[in-house]
N, CA, C and O of each residue as an XYZ file, in Angstrom:
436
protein
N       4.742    -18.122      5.304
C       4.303    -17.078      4.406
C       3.352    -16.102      5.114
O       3.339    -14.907      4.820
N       2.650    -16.574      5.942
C       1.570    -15.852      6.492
C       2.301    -14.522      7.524
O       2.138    -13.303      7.485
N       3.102    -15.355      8.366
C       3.786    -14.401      9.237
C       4.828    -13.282      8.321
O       5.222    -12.218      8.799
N       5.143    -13.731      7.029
C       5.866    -12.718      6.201
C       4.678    -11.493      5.896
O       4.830    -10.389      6.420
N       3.644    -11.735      5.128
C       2.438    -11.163      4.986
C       2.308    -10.042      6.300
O       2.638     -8.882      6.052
N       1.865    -10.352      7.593
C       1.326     -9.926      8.921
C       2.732     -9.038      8.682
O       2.516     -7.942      8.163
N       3.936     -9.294      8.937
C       5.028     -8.118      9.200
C       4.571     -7.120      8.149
O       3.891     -6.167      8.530
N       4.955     -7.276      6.544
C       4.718     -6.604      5.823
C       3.400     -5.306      5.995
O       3.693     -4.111      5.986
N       1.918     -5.825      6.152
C       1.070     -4.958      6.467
C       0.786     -4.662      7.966
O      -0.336     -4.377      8.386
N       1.882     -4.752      8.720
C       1.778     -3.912     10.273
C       2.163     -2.865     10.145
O       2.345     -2.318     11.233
N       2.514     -1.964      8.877
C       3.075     -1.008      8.918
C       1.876     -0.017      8.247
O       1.436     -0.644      7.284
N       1.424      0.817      8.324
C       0.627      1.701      7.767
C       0.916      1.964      6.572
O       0.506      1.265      5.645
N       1.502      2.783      6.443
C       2.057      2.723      4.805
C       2.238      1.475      4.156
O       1.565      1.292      3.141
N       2.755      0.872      4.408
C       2.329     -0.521      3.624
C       0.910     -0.989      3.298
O       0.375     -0.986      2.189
N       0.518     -1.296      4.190
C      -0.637     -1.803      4.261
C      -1.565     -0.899      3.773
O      -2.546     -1.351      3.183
N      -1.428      0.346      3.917
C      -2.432      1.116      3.149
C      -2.394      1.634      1.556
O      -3.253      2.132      0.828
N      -0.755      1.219      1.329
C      -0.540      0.995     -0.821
C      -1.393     -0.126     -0.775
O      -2.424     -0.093     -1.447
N      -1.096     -1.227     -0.009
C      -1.687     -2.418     -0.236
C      -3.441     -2.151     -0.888
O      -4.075     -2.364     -1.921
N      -3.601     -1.702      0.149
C      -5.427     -1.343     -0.027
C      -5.870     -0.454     -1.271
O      -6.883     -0.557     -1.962
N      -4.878      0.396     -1.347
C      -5.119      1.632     -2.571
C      -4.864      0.548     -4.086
O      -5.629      0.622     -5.047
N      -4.001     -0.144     -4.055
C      -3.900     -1.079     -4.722
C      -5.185     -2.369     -5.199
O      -5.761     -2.657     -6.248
N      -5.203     -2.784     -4.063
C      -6.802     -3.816     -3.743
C      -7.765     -3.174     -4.357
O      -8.557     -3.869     -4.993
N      -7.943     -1.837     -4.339
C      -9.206     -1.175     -4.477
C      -9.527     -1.236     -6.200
O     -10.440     -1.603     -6.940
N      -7.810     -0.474     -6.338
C      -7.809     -0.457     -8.039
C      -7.683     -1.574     -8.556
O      -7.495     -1.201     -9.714
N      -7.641     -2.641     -8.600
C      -7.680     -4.107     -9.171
C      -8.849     -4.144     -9.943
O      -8.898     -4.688    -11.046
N     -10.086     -3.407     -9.232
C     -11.044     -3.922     -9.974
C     -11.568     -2.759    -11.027
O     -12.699     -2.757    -11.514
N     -10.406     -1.631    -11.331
C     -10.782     -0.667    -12.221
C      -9.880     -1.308    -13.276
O      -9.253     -2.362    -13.176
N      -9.944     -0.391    -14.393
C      -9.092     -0.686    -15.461
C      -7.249      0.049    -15.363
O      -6.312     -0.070    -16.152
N      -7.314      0.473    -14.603
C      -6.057      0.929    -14.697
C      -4.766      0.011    -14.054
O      -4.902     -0.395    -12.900
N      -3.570     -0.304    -14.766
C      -2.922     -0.728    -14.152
C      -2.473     -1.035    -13.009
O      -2.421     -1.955    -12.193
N      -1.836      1.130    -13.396
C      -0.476      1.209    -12.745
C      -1.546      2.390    -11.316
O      -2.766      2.527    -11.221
N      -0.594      2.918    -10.587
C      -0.988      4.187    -10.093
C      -0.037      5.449     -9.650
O       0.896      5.279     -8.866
N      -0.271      6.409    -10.073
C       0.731      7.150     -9.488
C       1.128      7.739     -8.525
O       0.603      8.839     -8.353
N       1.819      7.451     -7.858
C       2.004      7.885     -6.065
C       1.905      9.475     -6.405
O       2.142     10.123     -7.424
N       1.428      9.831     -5.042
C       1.274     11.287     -4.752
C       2.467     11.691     -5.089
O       3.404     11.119     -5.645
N       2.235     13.352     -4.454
C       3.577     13.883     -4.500
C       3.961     14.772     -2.947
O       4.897     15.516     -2.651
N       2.816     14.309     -2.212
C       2.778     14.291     -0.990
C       2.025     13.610     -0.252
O       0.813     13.711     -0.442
N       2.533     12.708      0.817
C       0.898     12.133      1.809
C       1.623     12.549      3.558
O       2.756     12.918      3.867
N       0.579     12.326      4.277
C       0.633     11.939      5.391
C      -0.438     11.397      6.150
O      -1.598     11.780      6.004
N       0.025     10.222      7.229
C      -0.814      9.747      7.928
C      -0.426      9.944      9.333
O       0.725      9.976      9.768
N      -1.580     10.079     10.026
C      -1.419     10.062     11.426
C      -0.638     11.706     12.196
O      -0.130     11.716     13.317
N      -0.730     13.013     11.229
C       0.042     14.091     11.513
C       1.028     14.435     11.118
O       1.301     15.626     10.969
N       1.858     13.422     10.833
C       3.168     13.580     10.038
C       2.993     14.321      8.936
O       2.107     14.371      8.083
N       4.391     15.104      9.180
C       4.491     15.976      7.560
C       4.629     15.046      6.561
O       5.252     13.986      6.620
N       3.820     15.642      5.353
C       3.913     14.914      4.138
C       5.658     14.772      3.717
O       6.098     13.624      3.648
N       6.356     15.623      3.519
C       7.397     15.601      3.348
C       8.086     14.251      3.925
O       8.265     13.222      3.273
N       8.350     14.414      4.951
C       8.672     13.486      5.765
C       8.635     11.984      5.697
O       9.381     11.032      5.926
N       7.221     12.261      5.207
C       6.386     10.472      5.323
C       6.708      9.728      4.091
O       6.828      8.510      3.961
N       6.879     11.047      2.842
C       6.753     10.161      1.369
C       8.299      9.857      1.395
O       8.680      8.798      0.896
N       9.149     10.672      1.914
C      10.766     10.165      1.802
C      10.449      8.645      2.413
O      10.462      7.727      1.593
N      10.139      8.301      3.935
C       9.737      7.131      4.278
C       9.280      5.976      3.555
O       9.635      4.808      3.715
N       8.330      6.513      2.622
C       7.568      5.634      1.986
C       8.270      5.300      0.992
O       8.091      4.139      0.625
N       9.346      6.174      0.155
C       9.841      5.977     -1.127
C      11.652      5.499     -0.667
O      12.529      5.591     -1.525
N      11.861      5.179      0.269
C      13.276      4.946      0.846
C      13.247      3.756      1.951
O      14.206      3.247      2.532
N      11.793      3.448      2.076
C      11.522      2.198      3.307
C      10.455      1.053      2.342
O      10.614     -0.063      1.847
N       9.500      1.900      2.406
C       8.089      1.353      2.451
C       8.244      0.422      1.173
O       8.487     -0.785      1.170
N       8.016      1.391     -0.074
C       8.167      0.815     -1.261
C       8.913      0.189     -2.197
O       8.614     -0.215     -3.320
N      10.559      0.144     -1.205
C      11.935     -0.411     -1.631
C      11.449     -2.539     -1.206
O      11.677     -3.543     -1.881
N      10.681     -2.355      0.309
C      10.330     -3.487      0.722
C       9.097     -4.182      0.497
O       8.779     -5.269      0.980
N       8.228     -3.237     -0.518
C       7.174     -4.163     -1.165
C       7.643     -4.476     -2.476
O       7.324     -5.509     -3.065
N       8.510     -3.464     -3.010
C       8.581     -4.653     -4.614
C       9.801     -5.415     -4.275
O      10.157     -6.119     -5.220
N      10.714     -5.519     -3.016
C      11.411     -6.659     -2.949
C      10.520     -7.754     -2.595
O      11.024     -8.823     -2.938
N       9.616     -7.863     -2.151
C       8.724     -8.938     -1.726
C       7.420     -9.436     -2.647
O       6.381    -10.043     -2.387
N       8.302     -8.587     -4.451
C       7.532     -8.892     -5.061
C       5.513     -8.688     -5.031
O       4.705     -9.095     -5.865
N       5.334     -8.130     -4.096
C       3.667     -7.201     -3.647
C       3.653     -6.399     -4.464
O       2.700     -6.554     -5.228
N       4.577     -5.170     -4.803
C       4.346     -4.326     -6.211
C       5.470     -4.756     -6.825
O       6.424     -5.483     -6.548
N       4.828     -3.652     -8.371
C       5.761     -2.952     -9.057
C       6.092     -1.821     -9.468
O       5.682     -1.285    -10.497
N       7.152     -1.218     -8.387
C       7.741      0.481     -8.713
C       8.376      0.783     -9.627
O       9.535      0.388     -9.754
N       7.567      1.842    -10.810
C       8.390      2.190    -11.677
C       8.892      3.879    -10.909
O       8.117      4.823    -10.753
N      10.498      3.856    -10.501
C      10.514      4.914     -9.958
C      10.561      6.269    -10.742
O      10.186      7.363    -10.320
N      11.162      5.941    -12.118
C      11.173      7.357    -12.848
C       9.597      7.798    -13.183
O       9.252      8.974    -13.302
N       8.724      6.684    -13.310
C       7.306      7.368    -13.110
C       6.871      7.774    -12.211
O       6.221      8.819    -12.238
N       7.098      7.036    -11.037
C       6.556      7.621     -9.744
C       5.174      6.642     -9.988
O       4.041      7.088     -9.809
N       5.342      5.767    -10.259
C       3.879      5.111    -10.553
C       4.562      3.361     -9.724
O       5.718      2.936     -9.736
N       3.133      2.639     -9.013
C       2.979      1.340     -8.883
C       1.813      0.817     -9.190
O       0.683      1.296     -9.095
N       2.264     -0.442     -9.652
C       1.257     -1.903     -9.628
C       1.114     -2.929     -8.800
O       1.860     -2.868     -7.823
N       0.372     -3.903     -8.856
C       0.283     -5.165     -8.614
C       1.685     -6.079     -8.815
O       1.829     -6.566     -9.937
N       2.412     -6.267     -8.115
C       3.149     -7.338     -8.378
C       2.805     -8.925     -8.548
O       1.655     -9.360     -8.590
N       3.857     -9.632     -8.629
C       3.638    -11.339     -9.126
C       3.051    -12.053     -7.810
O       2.518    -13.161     -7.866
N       3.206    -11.276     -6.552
C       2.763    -12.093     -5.523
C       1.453    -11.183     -4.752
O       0.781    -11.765     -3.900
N       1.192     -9.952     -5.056
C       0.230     -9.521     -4.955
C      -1.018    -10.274     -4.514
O      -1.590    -10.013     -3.455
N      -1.410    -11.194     -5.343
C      -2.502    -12.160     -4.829
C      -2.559    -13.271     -3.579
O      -3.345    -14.179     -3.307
N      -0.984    -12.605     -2.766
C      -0.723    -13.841     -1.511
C      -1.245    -12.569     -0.676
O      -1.547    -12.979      0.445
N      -1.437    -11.389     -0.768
C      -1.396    -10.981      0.570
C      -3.235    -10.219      0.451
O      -3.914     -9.779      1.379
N      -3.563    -10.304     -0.925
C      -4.874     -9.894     -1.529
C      -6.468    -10.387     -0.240
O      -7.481     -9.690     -0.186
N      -6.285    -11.542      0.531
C      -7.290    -12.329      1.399
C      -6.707    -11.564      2.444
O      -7.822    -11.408      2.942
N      -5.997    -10.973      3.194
C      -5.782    -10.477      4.303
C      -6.241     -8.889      4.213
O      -6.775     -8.358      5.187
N      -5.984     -8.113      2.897
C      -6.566     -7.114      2.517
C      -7.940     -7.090      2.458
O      -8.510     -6.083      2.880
N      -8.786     -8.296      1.875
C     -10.120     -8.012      2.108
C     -10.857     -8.269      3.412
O     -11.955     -7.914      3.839
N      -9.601     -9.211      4.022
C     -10.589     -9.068      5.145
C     -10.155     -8.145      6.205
O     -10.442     -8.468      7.357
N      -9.703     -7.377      6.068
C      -9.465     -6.020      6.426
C     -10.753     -4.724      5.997
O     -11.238     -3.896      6.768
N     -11.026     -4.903      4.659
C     -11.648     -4.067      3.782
C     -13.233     -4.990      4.421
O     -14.184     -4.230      4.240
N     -13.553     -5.902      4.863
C     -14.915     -6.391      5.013
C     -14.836     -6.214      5.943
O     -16.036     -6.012      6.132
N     -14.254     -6.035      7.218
C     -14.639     -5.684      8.151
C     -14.334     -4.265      8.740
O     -14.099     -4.024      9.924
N     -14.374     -3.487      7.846
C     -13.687     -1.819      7.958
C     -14.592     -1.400      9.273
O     -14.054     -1.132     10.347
N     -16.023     -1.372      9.081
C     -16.388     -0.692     10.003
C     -16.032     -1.065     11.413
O     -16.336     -0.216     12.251
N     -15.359     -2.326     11.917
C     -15.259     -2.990     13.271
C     -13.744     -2.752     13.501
O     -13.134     -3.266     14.439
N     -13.209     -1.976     12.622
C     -11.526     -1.932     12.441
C     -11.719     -0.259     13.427
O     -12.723      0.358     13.782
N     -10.197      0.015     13.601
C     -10.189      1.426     14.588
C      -9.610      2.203     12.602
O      -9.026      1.501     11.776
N      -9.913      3.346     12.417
C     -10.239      4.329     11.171
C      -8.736      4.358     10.449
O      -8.498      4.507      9.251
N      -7.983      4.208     11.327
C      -5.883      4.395     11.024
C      -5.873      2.760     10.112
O      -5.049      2.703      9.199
N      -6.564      1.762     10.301
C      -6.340      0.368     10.051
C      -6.567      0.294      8.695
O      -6.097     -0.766      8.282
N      -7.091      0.960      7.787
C      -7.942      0.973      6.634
C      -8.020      2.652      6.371
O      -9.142      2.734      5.870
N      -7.681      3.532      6.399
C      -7.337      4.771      5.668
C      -6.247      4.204      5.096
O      -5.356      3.483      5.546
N      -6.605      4.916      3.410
C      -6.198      4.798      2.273
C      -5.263      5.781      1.774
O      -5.834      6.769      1.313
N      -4.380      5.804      1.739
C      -3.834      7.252      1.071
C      -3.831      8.048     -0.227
O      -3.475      7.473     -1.256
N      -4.169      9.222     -0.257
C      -4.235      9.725     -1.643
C      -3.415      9.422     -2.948
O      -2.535     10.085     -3.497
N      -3.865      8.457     -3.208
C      -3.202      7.913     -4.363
C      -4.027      8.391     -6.172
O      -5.207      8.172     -6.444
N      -3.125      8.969     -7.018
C      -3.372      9.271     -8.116
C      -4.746      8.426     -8.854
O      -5.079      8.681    -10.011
């Protein structure tokens, strides 16, 4: 399970819904609504959210981590969410010793 986890958040975009996610857990809101543009690392936004909405987010709610409602354009917490939740914080507790790409968050609604 662990090595499933580690693949899953080696990817930036992943790992950084992951966190935007982590963060909101402890607000009241469910769901969240994905942008309607991001980019990380220079990439055109264009570019990146096709990525994200045709790669990224097809392979976190198969792995059960979210839940994409696509006609909203909105995600949650999925049923397994809480397996990959301890690798996120300790990501998030040690932000400042992390390089800035490891833990940028993306503009999420």
């Amino acid at each position: 399970m662990i090595n499933d986890m580690l693949t899953i958040i080696a990817n930036d975009y992943r790992r950084c819904t992951l966190i935007a996610l982590l963060d909101r857990a402890s607000r009241t809101e469910e769901t969240t609504r994905l942008p309607d543009d991001v980019a990380i690392g220079g990439t055109s936004p264009g570019a990146r959210l096709v990525e994200l909405r045709h790669c990224h987010l097809p392979m976190l709610a198969e792995s059960d981590l979210i839940e994409w409602d696509r006609e909203h354009n909105e995600i949650a917490a999925g049923d397994r969410f809480a397996d990959v939740e301890p690798l996120l914080e300790l990501f998030l507790d040690h932000r400042e010793g992390l390089p800035d790409e490891w833990t940028v968050v993306p503009p999420l609604e």
